[in-house]
N, C-alpha and C positions, 0 to 999 in steps of 0.2 A: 749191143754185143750179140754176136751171132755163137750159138754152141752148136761143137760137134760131138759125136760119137761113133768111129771109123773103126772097122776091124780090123786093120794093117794099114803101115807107115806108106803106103802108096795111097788109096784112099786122104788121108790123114792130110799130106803134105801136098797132096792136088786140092783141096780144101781150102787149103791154106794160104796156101801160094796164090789164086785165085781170088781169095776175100782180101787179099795183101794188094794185088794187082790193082784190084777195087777201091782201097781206102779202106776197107771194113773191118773192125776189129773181128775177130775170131778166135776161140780157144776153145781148146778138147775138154768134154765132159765123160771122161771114159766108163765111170761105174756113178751108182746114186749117192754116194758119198762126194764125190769130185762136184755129180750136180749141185747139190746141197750147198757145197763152197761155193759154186759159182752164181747160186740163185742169190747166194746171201751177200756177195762183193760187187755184183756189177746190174747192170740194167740190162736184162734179157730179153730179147725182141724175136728170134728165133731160134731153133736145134733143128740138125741135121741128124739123122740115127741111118749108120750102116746096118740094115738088119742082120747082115751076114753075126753080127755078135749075138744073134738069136733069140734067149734070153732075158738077157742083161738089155739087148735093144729094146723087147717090150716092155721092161719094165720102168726103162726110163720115160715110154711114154706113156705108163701108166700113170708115171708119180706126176705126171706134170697134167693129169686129167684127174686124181682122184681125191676125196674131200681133203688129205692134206693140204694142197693147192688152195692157195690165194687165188683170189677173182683174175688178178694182174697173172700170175704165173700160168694158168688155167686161158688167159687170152696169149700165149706166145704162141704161135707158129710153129708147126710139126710138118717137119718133112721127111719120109723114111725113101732109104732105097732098096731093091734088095735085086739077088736074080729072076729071070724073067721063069725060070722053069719053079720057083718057089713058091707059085700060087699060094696056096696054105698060110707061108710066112705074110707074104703081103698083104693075105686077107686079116689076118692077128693084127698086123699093125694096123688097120683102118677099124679095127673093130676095139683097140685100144684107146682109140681115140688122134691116129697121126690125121694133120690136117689134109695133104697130098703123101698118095703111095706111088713113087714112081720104078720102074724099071732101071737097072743100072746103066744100061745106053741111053735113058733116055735122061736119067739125071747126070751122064757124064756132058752130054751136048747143050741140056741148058742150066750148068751150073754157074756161070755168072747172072743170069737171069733172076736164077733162084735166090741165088748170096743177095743181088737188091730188093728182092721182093720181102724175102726175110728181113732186111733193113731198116724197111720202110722207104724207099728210095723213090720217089718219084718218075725218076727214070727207066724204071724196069717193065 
């Protein structure tokens, strides 16, 4: 299971629709409560964090780097996006602990790449 976290239904449903295209399950982790449900109902392999949610983005990848975190949830895969003028932001997220900080063009052109790499797909 791949988890998102997207600041608008455009983000959200290009996501979605893409890990659909894919085969891949996917489903929104919008705030640490939702994660919480979702760490505890499914097998978490990656998240995706729209930083544009600011905040609430780094804190969801705080919870998933800090001693809370199980060994397993602490090995998921962190990929945050944000704008390219938001230095600042993208440097919080890598200093939170996201595994790749990319740019939003750069995460719109290889987001089925990423959907398999977060997988574990072999093919990616």
């Amino acid at each position: 299971m791949i988890l998102f976290a997207a600041a608008d239904l455009i983000w959200a449903t290009r996501i979605k629709g893409v890990a659909d295209s894919l085969e891949l399950a996917a489903r929104p982790a919008r705030d640490i409560a939702m994660l919480e449900a979702r760490l505890g109902d499914c097998d978490v392999r990656g998240m995706i964090v729209d930083l544009d949610k600011e905040a609430d983005a780094i804190d969801l990848i705080r919870r998933l780097r800090d001693e809370r975190a199980t060994p397993a949830q602490r090995g998921i895969r962190i990929v945050a996006f944000g704008p390219h003028v938001r230095r600042d932001l993208l440097q919080q997220a890598r200093d939170a602990g996201a595994d790749e900080v990319l740019t939003r063009g750069s995460f719109d052109h290889g987001l089925d790449v990423i959907l398999l790499r977060l997988a574990g797909r072999a093919d990616a």
